[in-house]
LOMARVEX-720028 format. One record per residue (C-alpha): chain; residue in three letters; x, y, z. Coordinates in pm, 1 decimal. Example, Ala and Ser with C-alpha at 12.3 -4.5 7.8 and 13.67 -1.06 7.14 Angstrom:
// residues 2
gunu loti px py pz
A Ala 1230.0 -450.0 780.0
A Ser 1367.0 -106.0 714.0
//
This chain:
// residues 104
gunu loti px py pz
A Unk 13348.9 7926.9 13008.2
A Unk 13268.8 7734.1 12701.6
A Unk 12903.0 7698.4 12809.4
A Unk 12894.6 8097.6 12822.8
A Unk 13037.0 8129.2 12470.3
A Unk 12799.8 7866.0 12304.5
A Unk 12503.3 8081.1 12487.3
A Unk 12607.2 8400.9 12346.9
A Unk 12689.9 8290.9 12026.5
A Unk 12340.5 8118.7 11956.1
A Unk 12141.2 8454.6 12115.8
A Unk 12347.5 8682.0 11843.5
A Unk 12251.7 8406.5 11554.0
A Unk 11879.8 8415.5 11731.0
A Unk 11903.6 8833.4 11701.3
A Unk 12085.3 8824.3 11336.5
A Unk 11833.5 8594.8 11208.1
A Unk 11506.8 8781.3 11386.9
A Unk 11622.1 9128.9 11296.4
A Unk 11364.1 9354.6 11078.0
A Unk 11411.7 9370.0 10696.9
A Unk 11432.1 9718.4 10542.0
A Unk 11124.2 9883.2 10483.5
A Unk 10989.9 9894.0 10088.3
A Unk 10979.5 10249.4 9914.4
A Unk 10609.3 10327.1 9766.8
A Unk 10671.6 10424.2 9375.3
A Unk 10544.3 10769.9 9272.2
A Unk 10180.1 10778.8 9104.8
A Unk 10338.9 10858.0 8770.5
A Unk 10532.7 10537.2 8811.2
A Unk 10200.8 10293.7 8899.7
A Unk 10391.4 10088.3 9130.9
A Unk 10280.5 9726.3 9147.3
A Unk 10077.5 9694.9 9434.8
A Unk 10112.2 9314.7 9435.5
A Unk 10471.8 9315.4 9464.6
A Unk 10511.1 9606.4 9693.7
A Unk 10244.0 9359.5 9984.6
A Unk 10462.4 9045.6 9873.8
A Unk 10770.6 9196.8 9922.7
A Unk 10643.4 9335.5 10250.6
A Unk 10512.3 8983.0 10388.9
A Unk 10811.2 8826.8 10269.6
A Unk 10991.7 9017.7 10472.8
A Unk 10773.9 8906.7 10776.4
A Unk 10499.9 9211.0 10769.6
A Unk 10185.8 9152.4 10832.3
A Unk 10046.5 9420.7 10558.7
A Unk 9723.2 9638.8 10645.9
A Unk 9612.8 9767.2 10291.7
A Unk 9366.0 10106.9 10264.1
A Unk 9245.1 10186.0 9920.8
A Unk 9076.7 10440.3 9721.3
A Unk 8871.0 10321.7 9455.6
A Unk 8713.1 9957.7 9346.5
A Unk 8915.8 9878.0 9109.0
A Unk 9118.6 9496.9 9112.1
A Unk 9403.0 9480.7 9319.4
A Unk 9586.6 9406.7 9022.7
A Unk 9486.7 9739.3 8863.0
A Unk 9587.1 9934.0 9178.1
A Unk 9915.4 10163.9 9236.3
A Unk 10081.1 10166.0 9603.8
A Unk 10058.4 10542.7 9717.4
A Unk 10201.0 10535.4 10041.5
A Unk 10417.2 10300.0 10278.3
A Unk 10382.1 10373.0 10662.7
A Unk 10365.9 10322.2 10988.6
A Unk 10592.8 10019.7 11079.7
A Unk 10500.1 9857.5 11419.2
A Unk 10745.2 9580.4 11594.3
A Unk 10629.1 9380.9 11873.6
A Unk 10944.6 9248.5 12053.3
A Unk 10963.2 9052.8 12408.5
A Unk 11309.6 8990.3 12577.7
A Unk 11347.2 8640.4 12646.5
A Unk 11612.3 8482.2 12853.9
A Unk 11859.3 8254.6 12715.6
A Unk 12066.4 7972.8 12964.6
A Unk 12095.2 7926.1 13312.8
A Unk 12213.4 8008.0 13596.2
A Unk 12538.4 8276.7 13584.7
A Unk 12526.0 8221.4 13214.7
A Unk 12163.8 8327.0 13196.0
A Unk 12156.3 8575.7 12913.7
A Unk 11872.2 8808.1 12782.5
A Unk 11785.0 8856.6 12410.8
A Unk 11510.4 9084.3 12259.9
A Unk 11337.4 8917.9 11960.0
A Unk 11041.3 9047.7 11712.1
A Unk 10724.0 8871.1 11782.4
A Unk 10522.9 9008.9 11559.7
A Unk 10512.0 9312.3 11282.6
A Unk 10261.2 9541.7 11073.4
A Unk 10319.7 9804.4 10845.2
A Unk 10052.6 10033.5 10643.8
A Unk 10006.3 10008.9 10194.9
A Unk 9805.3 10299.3 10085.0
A Unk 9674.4 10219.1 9755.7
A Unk 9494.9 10398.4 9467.3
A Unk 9222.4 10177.3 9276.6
A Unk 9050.7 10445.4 9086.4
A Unk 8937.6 10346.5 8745.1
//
């Protein structure tokens, strides 16, 4: 019974420790959020961040537009052996979407 326990507690630590951080908000043009912060917050957060831009200016002079389209890879794995054989569902990989404006 004890081996069942110790199996189920370290898949929910696995799953609390794998689960997908919150999504950042893109700021309103008027508000020229920082695009730099916005795609470090993101790959903090374990994104891997697809940028599209409109204009040629430096990254540093762009404004994020748009957030979107979060994707999540996940693959159930099992966990133990036997009776006590237990399946968990972790993220393998993630992408997410910046839209940013570079005009001049």
């Amino acid at each position: 019974m004890r081996k069942g326990w110790g199996l189920a507690i370290t898949a929910a630590l696995i799953c609390v420790a794998l689960a997908p951080a919150g999504v950042a908000t893109a700021k309103p043009p008027g508000n020229r959020g920082n695009a730099y912060q916005t795609i470090g917050e993101l790959e903090a957060a374990g994104y891997n961040v697809v940028i599209d831009r409109v204009g040629s200016a430096p990254l540093g002079e762009c404004f994020v537009t748009n957030v979107r389209n979060p994707q999540q890879v996940t693959q159930t794995i099992p966990v133990g052996e036997g009776k006590y054989r237990e399946y968990i569902t972790v993220v393998t990989s993630q992408s997410i979407t910046v839209s940013l404006n570079c005009d001049v």
